[in-house]
C-alpha positions as CSV (number, residue, x, y, z in Angstrom):
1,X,33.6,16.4,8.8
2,X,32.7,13.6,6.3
3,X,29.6,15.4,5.0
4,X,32.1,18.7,3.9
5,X,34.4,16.3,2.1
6,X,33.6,17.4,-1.7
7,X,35.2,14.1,-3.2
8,X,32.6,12.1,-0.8
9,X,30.0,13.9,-1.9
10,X,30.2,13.5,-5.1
11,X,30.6,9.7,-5.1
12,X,28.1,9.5,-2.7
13,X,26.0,11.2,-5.6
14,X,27.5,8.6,-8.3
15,X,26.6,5.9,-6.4
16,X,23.0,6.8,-5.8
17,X,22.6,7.9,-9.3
18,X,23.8,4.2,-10.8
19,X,22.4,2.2,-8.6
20,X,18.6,4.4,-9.3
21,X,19.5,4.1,-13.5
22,X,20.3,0.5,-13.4
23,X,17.0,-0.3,-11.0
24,X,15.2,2.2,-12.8
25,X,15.9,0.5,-16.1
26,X,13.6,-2.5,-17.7
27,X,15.2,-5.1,-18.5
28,X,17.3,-5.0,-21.9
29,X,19.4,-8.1,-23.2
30,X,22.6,-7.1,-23.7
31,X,24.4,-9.2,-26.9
32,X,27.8,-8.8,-28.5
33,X,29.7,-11.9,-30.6
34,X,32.9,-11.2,-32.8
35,X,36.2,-12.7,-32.8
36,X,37.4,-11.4,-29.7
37,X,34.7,-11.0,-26.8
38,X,30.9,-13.2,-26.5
39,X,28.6,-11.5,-24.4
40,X,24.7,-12.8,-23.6
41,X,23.7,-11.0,-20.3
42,X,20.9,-8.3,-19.5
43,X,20.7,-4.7,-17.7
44,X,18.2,-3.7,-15.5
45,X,15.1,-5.9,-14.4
46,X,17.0,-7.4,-11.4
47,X,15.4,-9.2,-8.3
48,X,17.8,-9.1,-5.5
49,X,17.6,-12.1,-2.9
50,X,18.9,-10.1,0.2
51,X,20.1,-12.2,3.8
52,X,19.7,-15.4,2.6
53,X,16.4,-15.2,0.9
54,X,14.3,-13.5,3.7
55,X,14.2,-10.2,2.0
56,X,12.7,-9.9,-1.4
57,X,13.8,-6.6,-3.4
58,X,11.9,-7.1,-6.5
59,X,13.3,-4.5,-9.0
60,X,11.8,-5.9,-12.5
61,X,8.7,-3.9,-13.0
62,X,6.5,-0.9,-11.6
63,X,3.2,-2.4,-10.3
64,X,0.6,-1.0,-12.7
65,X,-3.0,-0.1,-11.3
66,X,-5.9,-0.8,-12.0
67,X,-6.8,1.5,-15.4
68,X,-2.6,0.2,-16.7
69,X,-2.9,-3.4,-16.0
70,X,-6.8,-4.2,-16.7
71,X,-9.5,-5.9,-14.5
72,X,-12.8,-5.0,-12.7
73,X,-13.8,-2.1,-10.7
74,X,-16.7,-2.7,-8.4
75,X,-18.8,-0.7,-6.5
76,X,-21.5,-2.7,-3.8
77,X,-23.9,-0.7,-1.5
78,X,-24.3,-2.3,2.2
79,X,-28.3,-3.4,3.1
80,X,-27.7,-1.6,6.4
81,X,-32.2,-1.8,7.1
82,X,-31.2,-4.8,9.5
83,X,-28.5,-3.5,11.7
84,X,-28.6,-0.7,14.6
85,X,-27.5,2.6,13.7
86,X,-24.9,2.0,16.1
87,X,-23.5,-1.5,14.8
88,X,-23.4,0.2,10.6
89,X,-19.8,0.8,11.0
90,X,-18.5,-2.5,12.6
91,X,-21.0,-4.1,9.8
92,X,-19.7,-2.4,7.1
93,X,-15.9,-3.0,8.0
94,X,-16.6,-6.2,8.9
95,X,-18.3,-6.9,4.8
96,X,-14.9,-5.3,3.7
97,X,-12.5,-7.8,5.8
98,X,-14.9,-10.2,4.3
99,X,-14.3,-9.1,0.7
100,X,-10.9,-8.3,0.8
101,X,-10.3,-11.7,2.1
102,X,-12.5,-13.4,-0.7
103,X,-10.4,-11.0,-3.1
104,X,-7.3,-12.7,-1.8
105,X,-8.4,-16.0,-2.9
106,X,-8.4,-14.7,-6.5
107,X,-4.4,-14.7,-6.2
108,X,-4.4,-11.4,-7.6
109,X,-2.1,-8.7,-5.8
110,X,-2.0,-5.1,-5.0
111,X,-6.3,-5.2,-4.8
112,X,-7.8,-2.2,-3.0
113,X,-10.8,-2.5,-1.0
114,X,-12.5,0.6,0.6
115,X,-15.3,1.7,2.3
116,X,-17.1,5.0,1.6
117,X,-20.7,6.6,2.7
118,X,-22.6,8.6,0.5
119,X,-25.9,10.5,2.4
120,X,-26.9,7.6,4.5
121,X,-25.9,4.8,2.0
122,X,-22.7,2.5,2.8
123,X,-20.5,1.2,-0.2
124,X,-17.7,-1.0,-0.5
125,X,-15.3,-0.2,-3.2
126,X,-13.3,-3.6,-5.3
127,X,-11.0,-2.8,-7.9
128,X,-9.2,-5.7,-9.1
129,X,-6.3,-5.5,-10.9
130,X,-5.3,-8.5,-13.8
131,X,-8.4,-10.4,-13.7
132,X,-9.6,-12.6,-17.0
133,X,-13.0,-14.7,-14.9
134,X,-15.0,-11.1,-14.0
135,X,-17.9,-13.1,-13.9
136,X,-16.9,-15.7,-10.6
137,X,-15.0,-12.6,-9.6
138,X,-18.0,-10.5,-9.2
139,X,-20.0,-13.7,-7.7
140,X,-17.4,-14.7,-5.2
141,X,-17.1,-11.2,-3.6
142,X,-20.8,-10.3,-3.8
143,X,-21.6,-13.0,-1.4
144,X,-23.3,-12.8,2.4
145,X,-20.5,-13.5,5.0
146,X,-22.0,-16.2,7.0
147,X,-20.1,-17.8,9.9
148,X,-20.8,-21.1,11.6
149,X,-19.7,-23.1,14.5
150,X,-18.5,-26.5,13.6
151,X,-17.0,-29.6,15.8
152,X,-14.8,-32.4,14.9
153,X,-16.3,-35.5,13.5
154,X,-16.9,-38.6,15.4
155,X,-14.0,-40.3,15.2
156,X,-11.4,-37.7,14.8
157,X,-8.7,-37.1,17.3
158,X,-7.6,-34.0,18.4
159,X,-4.2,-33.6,19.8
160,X,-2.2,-30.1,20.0
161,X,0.8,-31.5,17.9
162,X,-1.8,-31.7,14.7
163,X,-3.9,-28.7,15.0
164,X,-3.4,-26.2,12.5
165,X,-3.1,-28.8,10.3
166,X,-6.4,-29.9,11.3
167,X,-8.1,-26.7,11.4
168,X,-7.5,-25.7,8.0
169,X,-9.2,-30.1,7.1
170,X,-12.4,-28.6,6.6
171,X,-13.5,-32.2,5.9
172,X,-13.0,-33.3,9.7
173,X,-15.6,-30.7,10.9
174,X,-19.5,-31.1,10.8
175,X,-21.8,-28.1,11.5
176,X,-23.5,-27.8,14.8
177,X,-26.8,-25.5,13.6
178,X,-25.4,-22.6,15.7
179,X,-24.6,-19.5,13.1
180,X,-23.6,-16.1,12.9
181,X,-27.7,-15.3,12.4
182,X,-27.7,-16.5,16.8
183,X,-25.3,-13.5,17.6
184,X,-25.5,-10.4,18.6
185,X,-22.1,-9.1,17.9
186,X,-18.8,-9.6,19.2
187,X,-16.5,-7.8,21.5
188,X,-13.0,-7.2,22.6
189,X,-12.7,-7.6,26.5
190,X,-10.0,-7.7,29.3
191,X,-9.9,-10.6,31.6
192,X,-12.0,-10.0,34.9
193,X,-10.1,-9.8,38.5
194,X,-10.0,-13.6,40.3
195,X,-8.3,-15.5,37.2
196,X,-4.4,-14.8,36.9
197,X,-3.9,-16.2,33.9
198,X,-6.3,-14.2,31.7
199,X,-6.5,-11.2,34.2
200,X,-6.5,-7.5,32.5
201,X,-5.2,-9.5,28.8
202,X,-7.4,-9.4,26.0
203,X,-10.5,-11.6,25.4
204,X,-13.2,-11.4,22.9
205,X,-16.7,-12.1,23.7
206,X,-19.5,-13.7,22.2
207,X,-22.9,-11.9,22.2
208,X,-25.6,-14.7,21.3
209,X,-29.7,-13.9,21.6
210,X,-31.6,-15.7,23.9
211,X,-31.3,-18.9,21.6
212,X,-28.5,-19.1,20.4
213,X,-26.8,-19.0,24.0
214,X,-29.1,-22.5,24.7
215,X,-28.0,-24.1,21.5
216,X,-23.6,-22.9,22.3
217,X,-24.3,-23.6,25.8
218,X,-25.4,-27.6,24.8
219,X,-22.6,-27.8,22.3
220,X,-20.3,-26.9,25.2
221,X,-21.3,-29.6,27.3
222,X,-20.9,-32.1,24.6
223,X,-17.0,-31.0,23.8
224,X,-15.0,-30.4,27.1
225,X,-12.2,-29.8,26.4
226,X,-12.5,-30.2,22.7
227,X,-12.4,-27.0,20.2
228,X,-15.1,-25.5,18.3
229,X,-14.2,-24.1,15.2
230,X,-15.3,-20.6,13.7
231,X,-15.6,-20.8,10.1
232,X,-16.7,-18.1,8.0
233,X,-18.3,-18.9,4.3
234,X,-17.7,-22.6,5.7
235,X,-14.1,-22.8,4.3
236,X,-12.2,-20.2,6.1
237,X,-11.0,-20.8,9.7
238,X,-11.3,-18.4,12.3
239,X,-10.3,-19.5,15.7
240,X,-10.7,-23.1,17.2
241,X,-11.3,-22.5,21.2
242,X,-10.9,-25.2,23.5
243,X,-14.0,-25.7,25.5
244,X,-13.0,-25.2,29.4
245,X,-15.3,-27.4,31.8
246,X,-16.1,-24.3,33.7
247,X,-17.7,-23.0,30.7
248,X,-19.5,-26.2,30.3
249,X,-21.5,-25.8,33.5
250,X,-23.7,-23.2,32.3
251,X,-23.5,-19.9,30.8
252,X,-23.9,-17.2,33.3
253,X,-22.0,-14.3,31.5
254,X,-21.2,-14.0,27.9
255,X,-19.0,-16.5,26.9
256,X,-15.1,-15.6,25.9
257,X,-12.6,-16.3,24.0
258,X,-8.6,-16.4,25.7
259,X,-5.5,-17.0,23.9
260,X,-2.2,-15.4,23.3
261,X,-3.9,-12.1,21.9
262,X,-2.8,-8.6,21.9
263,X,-5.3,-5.9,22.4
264,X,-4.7,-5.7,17.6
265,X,-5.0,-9.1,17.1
266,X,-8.2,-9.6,19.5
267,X,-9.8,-6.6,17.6
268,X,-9.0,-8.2,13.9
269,X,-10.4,-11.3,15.3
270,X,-13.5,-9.6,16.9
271,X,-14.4,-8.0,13.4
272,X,-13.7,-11.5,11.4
273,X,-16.4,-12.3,13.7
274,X,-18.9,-9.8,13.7
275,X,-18.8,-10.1,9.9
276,X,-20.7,-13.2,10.1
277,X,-22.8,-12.3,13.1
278,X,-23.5,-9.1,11.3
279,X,-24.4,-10.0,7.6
280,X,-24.7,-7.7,5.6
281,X,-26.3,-8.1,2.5
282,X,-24.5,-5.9,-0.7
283,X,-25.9,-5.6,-4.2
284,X,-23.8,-4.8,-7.0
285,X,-24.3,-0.9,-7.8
286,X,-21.2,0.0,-10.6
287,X,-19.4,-2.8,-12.5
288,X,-16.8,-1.5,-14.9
289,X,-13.9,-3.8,-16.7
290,X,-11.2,-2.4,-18.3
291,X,-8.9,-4.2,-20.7
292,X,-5.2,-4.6,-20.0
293,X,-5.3,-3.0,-24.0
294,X,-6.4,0.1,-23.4
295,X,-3.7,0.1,-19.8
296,X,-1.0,-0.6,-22.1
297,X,-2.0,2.5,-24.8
298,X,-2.5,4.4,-21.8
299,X,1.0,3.6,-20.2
300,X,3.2,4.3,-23.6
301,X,1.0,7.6,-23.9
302,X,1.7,8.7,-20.6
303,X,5.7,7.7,-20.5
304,X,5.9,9.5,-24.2
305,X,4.1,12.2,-22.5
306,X,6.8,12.4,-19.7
307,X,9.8,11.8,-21.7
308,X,8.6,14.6,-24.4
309,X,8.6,16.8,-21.1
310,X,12.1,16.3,-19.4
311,X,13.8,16.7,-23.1
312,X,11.7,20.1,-23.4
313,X,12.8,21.2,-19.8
314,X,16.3,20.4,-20.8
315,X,16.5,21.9,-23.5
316,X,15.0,25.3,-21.7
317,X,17.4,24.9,-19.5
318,X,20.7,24.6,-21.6
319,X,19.2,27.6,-24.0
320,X,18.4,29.7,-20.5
321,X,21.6,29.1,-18.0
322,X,24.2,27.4,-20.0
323,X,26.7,25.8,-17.9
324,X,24.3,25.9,-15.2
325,X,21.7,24.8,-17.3
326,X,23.7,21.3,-18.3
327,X,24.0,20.6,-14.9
328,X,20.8,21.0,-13.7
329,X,19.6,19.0,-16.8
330,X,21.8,15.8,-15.4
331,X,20.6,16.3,-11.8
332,X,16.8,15.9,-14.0
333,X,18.1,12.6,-15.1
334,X,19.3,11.8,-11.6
335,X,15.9,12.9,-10.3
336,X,13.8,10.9,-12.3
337,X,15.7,7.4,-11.7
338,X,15.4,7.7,-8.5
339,X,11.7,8.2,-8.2
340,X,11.0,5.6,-10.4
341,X,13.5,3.2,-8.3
342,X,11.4,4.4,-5.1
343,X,8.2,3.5,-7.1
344,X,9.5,0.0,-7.3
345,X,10.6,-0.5,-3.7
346,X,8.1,0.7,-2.1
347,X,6.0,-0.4,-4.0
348,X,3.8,2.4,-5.7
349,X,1.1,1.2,-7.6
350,X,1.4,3.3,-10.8
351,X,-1.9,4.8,-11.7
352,X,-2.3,6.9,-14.8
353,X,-3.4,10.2,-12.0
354,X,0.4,9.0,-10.7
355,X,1.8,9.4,-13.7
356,X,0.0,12.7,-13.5
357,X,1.7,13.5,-10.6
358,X,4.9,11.9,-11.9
359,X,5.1,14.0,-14.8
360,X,4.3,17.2,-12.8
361,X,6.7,17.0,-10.3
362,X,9.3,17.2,-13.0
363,X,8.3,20.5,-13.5
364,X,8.5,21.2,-9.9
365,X,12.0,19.1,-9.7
366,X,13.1,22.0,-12.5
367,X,11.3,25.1,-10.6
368,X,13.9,25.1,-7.3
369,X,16.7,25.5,-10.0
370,X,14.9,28.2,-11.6
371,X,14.3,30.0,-9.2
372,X,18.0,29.4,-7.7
373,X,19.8,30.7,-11.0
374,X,17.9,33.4,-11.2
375,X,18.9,34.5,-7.7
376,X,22.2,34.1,-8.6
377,X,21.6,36.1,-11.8
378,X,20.3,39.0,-9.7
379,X,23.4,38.7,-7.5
380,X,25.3,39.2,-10.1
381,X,23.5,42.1,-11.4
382,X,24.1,44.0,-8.1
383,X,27.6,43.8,-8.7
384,X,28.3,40.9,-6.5
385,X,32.0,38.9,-7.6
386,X,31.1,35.0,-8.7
387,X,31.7,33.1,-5.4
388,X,29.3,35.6,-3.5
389,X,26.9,35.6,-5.8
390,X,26.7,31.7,-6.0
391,X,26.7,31.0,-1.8
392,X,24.2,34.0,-1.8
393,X,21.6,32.2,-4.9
394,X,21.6,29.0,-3.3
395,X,21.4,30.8,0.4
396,X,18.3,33.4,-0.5
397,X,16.4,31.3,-2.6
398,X,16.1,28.2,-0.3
399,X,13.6,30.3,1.9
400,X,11.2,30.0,-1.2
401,X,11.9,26.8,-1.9
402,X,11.7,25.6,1.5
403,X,8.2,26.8,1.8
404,X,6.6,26.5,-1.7
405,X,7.7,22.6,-1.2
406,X,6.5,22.4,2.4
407,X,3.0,23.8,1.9
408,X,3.0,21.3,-1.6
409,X,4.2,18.6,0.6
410,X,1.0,18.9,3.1
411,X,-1.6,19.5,0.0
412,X,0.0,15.9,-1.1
413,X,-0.4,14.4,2.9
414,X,-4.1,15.5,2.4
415,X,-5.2,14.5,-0.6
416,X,-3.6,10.7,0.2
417,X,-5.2,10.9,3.9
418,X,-8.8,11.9,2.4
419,X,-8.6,11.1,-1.2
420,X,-9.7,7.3,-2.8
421,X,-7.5,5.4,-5.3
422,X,-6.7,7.2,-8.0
423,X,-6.0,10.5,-5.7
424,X,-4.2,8.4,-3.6
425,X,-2.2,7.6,-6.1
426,X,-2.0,11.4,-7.4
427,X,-0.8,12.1,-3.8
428,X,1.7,9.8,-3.2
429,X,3.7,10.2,-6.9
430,X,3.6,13.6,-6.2
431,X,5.0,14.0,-2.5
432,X,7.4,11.7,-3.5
433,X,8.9,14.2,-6.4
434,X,8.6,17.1,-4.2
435,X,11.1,15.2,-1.7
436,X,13.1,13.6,-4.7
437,X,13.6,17.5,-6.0
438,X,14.8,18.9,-3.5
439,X,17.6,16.2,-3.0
440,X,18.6,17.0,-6.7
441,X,17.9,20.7,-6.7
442,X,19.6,21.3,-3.7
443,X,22.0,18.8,-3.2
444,X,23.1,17.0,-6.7
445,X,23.0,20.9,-8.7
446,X,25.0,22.5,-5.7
447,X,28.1,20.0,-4.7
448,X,27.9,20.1,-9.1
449,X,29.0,23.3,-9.9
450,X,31.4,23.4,-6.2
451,X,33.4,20.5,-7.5
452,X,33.8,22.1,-11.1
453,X,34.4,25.5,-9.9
454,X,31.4,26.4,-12.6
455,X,30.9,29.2,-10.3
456,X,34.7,31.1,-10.8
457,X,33.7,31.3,-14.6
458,X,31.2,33.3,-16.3
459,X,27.4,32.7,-15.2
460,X,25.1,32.4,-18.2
461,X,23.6,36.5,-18.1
């Protein structure tokens, strides 16, 4: 088998260990210029254009969070004294659709937007990463969805050729009166037996009071067969349904919405929706800004921090196993460029509680190597001859292993399940390490000392 092939192993290993340094690397210009060779290039920082442009593999940077990079952290609390007790939830993910869409606009990226209920108040949670204007930032997302039915403008042609184009022309649409305060809520529904086309696909229906069904119903009438646009906070576009002639005649049920929905896309729609049917006041409860200063202090302390750590694990290691201990110390260097690499594909958003959990799974990366050279230590002690002794470390101690990393493995699942931000981030950096370490530990340190033969000389005692 391929897999028992030492040789493969071991450049499978190399491979995975340059390609993690040089991604794992920032970028670093790389100058010589004498006589004989002139070299201007860089290493590291690279942004890889893969099949033909479609895929994106941006390598130059970890994304920094929130407390590294600077910004706003807001905390609003949901007027809920306006909407049934069983409508709060759609309301309050409905305000945060609202707001994370509203946070879009701001062009900033990796934004997180939560909800959270504390006792019987609802609160949405903004942190904005990178932004200078926290003034219009805090104005802009602090706003009342409102949505509101619109028709095209005398004089404006609609043809199916031009339509998105002319649903996102704000200017050819005038308001028709009827608003998200005439509605009820919004719904996802299946088509009803007697029409084959829309017949068990999903629809999403319009719940007006007793008014606002008379004022939809007499904008009906005057657009057959024209759309009505959905526009929520009067800019944003919604959906644009054409009005069918049946539907013109007179409202008997709640009207719907058809289209080429699945059941997901009918239920994003439907909460787009309710969020202006719904509104939901919020007030501004915490407003904190930290400066992309203090991130950058924080970052450098934190890498020092890490980097101070791996050369004090290394050098326990070399002083405690020797041989075994040099080894181990590379697989450490292995470990740690390939975290950081998957921190930059994924991407992880590097919080300073992830660099928490960063910098503690490197102990953890070191503790399966501890805890396999000392097996093999005892081994030896019992008398055991080398090549026994090693099989029978590696063997005895992966039961441990397996389940000290197993049960830290679901403690990190938890925490990001359950946890807000900054555990989140916690979580993740961590289960990623665990999984990392036990690649190196196991893996990288074993085929190691098999391709050296480490294990035929003397074991450090």
């Amino acid at each position: 088998m391929i897999f028992r092939n030492q040789n493969f192993k071991l450049a499978l290993i190399s491979i995975i260990a340059t390609f993690s340094i040089l991604a794992a690397m920032p970028k670093v210009r790389v100058f010589i210029s004498n006589p004989i060779i002139r070299l201007d290039s860089s290493l590291g920082g690279y942004v890889l254009n893969l099949f033909g442009g479609k895929f994106v593999l941006d390598l130059s940077e970890l994304k920094k969070g929130l407390d590294l990079q600077g910004g706003i952290r807001v905390v609003m609390g949901a007027d809920m004294s306006k909407i049934q007790d069983s409508e709060k939830d759609a309301a309050l993910e409905s305000a945060k659709e609202v707001i994370s869409r509203r946070v879009n606009l701001l062009g900033v990226t990796e934004a997180y937007v939560a909800t959270s209920k504390v006792g019987e108040e609802y609160r949405i949670i903004v942190e904005i990463p990178g932004v200078e204007n926290v003034t219009d930032a805090v104005k802009l997302i602090g706003q009342t969805a409102q949505l509101s039915y619109k028709v095209l403008k005398p004089g404006i042609e609609w043809k199916e050729e031009n339509f998105q184009e002319l649903l996102f022309d704000v200017e050819s649409w005038e308001e028709t009166g009827l608003t998200g305060a005439d509605m009820i809520g919004a719904d996802v529904v299946t088509g009803q037996q007697g029409d084959i086309q829309t017949q068990g696909k999903p629809q999403i229906r319009l719940r007006f009071n007793s008014e606002g069904r008379k004022r939809f119903e007499e904008i009906a009438k005057n657009n057959i067969n024209k759309p009505i646009g959905l526009f929520l906070d009067d800019e944003y576009p919604l959906s644009a349904p054409i009005v069918d002639p049946d539907l013109a005649k007179g409202l008997i049920d709640d009207p719907v919405i058809s289209g080429n929905f699945t059941f997901e896309s009918a239920k994003n729609l439907s909460i787009q929706i309710r969020a202006g049917a719904l509104p939901v006041p919020v007030r501004v409860l915490e407003q904190e800004t930290i400066g992309a200063t203090l991130g950058d202090d924080s970052v450098q302390r934190s890498f020092f921090a890490a980097f101070i750590g791996i050369i004090l694990v290394i050098v326990f290691l070399i002083f405690r196993y020797g041989k075994l201990g040099i080894l181990a110390s590379i697989s450490l260097i292995i470990y740690s460029a390939v975290v950081l690499t998957i921190y930059k594909i994924v991407p992880v958003v590097l919080t300073l509680p992830g660099i928490a959990g960063f910098i503690l799974s490197i102990g953890m990366a070191t503790d399966a190597n501890v805890l396999i050279f000392e097996r093999i230590r005892e081994e030896l002690y019992w008398g055991k001859p080398k090549d026994i002794a090693f099989h029978l470390g590696f063997d005895r101690a992966w039961n441990s292993i397996r389940d000290s990393n197993i049960s830290s493995i679901i403690t990190s699942f938890i925490l990001f399940q359950l946890g807000s931000g900054p555990v989140k981030g916690f979580a993740l950096t961590l289960g990623i390490g665990i999984v990392v370490s036990l690649f190196t530990s196991i893996f990288v340190v074993r085929n190691f000392i098999e391709v050296l033969n480490f294990h035929k000389d003397k074991v450090a005692e």
